[in-house]
C-alpha positions in Angstrom: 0.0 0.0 0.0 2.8 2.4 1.0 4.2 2.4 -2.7 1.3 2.9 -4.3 0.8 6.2 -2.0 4.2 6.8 -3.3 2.9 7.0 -6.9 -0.2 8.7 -6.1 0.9 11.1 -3.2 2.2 13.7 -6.3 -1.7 13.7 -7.8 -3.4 14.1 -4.9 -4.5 17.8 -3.3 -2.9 19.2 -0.5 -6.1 19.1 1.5 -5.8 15.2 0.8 -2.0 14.3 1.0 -2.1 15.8 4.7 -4.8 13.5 5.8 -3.6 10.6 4.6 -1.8 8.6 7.0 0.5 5.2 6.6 0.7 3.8 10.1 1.8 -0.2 8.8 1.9 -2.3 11.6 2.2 0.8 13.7 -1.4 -0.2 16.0 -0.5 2.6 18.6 0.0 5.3 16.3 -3.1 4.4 14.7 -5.0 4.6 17.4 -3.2 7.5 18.8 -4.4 9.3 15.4 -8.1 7.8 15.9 -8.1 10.0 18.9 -8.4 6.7 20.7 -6.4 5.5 23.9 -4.6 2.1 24.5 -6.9 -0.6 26.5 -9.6 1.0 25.3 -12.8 -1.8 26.0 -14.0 -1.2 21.9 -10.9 -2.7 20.2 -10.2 -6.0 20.3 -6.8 -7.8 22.2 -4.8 -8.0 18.8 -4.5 -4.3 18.5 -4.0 -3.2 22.2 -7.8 -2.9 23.2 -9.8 -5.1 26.2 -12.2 -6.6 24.2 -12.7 -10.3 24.8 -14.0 -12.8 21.9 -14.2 -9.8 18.9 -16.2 -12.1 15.7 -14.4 -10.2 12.8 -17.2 -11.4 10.8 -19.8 -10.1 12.8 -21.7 -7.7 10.1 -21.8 -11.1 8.3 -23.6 -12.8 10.4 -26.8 -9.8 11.0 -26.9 -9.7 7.3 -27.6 -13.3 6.7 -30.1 -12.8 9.5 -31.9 -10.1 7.5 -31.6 -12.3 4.3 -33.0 -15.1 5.6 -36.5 -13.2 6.9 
């Protein structure tokens, strides 16, 4: 991802290159950025948060609910 920003950084607008944000495997950062704090009980173990059993496929699961109605 970080080299195609590097070919697209020089199209982009201003407004747009200073939002845009690589943070790689940098979690901390990330959430630093988000305006979030670590241990914080919405974001699962894996990157630094409290929350217990996360389903990543969650929003997969309601939608098959709806489908099946």
């Amino acid at each position: 991802m970080a080299t195609l920003m590097t070919f697209l950084k020089p199209f982009l607008s201003t407004k747009l290159r200073n939002r845009t944000a690589m943070f790689g495997a940098d979690v901390k950062a990330a959430t630093a950025a988000a305006g979030l704090v670590e241990g914080v009980a919405s974001l699962p173990v894996l990157y630094g948060g409290s929350l217990e059993n996360f389903d990543p496929a969650w929003h997969l699961r309601e939608v098959s609910v709806l489908i099946r109605k």
